[in-house]
N, C-alpha and C positions, 0 to 999 in steps of 0.2 A: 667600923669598917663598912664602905660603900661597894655594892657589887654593881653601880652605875656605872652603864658604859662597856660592861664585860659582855661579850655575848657568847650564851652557850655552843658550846660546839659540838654536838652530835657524831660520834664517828659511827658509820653504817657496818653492820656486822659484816665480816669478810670471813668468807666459805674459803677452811684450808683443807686440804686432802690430808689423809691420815696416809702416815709415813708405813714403807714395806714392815716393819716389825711391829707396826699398831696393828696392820690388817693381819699379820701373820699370828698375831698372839692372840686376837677374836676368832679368828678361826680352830686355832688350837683348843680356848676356850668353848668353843661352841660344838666340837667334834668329838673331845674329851666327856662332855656333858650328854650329849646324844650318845655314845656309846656307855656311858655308866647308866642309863635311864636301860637300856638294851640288856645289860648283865644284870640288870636289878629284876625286869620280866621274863626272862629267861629262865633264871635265879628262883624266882617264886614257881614257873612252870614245873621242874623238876625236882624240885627239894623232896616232893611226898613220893615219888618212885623213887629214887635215889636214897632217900633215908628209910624206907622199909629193905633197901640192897644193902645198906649199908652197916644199919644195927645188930642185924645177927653176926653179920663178920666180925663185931666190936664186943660179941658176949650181952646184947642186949636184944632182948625181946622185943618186937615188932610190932605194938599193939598200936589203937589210936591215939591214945594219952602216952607213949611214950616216943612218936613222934612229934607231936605237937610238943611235948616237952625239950626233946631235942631241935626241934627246930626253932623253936621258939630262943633255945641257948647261943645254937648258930646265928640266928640275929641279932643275938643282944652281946656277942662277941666282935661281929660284922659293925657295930655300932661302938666300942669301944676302942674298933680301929679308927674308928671318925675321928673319936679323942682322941686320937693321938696324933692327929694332923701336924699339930704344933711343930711337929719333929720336923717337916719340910721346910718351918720360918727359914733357920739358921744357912740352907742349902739353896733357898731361891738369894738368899743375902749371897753367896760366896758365887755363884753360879750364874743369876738372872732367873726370870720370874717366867718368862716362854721360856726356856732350858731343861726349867726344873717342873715345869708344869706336862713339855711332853713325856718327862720322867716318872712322872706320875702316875702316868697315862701309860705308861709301857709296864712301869711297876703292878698296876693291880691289875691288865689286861694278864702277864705272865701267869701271878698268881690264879687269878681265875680260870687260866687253861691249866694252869698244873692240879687245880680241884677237879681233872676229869680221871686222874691217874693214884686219887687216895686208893686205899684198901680198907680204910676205917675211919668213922662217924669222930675218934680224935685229930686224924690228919686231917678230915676240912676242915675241924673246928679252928689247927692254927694256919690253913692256907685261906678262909675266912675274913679271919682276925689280920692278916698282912694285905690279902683283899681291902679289906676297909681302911687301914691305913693308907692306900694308892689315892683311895674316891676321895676319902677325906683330904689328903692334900690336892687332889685334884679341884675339888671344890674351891677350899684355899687360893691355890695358886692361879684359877679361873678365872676369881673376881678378881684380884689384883690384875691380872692380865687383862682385863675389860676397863679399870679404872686407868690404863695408860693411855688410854685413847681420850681423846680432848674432851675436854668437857661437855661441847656439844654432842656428843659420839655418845657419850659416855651409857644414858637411858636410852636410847632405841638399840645400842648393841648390847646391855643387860638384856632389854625386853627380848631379844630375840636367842638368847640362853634360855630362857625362862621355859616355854613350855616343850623343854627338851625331853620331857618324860613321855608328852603324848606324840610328838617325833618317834621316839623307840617304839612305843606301840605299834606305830603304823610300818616302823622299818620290818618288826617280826609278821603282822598281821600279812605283808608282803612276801615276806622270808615263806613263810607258810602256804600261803595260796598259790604261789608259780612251784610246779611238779620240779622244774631242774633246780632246782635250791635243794640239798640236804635236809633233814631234820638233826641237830643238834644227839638228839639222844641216841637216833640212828645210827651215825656217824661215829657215835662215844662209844655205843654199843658194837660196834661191828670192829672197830678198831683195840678194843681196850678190853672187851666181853664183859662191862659194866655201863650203866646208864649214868649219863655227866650230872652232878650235882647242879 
């Protein structure tokens, strides 16, 4: 076979715009991510005042080793909701992948504000554990939601999930230095007359 005579034909890359629900599902994705990075530092801010409130009410002594113990369990509960992510496959299949991603997103934001209304160190543990199951499909349902966008799209809109965690930093390190923002625990505590997990 002779390739004499043929001549290559180069076609020059053509720049397409990503369509309303490409850009709607990066931003879901990337909003979803930044607010779970924000409930993750938050999250660590008050676990050690809120589980010293919270263990005597559960019949459990206060000490330093049996908060680290318990909070140490809250994480590794908070992390078993991750596993269990899988559960959103089946729902972003019957529903759509932005649908079921701001579902997510609604789901462990819920959860997270109802951990400010426990009465004991087992109620966060299962408002926690349904917590992590939101982030974890959030996660999930995040990168599928950024793999819709073209291929070309596809790594600079990852890249710009990515350091969603030092995003939340600077959202609270904000939240904290302007006086008209609330404090979270403040807030928890004047409303509920306990400090928000």
């Amino acid at each position: 076979m002779s390739t004499i005579g043929i001549a290559s034909q180069a076609h020059p890359a053509v720049a397409t715009l990503l369509t309303r629900n490409q850009i709607r599902g990066f931003w879901a994705a990337w909003g979803g991510w930044t607010l779970d990075g924000m409930d993750s530092f938050i999250y660590a801010l008050v676990l050690v005042p809120s589980l010293r409130e919270l263990l005597p009410r559960s019949g459990i002594a206060a000490t330093k080793g049996n908060v680290g113990y318990y909070g140490g369990l809250l994480f590794a509960l908070f992390l078993c909701g991750w596993g269990l992510a899988f559960l959103w496959g089946p729902v972003g299949d019957k529903f759509g992948r932005v649908r079921t991603l701001m579902l997510t997103i609604v789901w462990y934001s819920v959860f997270t504000f109802l951990s400010a209304l426990v009465t004991n160190v087992w109620q966060l543990a299962i408002l926690r554990l349904l917590a992590g199951i939101g982030i974890g499909g959030e996660w999930a349902m995040g990168g599928v939601a950024l793999h819709v966008c073209r291929r070309r799209t596809a790594g600079p809109a990852a890249s710009l999930g990515a350091p969603r965690r030092g995003r939340a930093c600077v959202l609270e390190a904000e939240r904290r230095r302007r006086p008209n923002v609330a404090d979270l625990a403040t807030v928890c505590h004047s409303f509920f007359g306990r400090t928000a997990p």
